[in-house]
N, C-alpha and C positions, 0 to 999 in steps of 0.2 A: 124856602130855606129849610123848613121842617120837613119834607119830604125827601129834599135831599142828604138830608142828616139821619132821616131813618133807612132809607134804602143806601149807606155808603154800613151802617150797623148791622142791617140787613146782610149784605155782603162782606164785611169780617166775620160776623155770624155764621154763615156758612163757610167761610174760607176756613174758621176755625176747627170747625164742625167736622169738615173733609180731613184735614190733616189730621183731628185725632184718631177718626175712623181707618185710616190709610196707616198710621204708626202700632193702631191695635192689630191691624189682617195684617201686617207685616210680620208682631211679634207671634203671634196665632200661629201663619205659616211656619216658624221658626221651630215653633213649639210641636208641631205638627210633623216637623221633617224629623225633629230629633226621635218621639216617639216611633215613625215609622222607622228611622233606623233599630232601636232597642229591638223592637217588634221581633226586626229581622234577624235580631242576633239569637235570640230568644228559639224561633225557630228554627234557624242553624242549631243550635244547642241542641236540642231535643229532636233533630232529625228528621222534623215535619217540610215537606213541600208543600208549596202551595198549590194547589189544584189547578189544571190549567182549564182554560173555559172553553164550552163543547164547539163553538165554532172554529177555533183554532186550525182543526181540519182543514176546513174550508179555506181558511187564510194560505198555509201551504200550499195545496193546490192549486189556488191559483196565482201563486208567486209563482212553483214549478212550472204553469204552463205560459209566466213573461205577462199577467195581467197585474201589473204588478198596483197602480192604481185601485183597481178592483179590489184588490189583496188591501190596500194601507183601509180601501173605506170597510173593508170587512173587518179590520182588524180595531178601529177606532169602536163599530159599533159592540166587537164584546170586550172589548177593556174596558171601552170609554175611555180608553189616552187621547190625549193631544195628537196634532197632526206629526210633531215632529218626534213624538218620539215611535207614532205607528209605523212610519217611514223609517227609522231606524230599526225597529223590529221588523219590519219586513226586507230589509235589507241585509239584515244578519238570517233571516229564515233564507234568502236567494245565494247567499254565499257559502252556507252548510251544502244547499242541495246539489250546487257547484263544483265542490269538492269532491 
């Protein structure tokens, strides 16, 4: 009966634990989007682009040449984005070249 009573506290314990964890990286994230927006405003203002990173090239190319896979995983390794949004930037790179 005692071990059962510890391992069900055990397990609120953590159930607890996770939900506070998950409502704090939710609010973090939140916090996190908003600065990155300012950010952005900030550098609009004042006229700075951001720098594009030296592989980019490479990402072009071989979108233009229809490697387009090749292109999303070169373009994941110099952002470091997610898959879906390398796929959508390589997809907006294939529909410029298009034109």
């Amino acid at each position: 009966m005692t071990t059962l009573f510890l391992l069900l506290a055990l397990l609120a314990t953590a159930s607890w634990i996770t939900s506070t964890v998950t409502l704090r990286m939710k609010a973090l994230e939140r916090r996190a989007d908003g600065l990155e927006r300012r950010l952005g405003l900030v550098l609009d203002h004042f006229g700075i682009e951001e720098p594009e990173p030296a592989a980019m090239d490479e990402v072009r190319a071989l979108a233009r040449d229809g490697r387009t896979i090749e292109a999303i995983r070169a373009h994941r390794r110099a952002t470091g984005s997610g898959l879906a949004e390398a796929k959508h930037a390589v997809e907006a790179l294939t529909d410029r070249t298009e034109a």
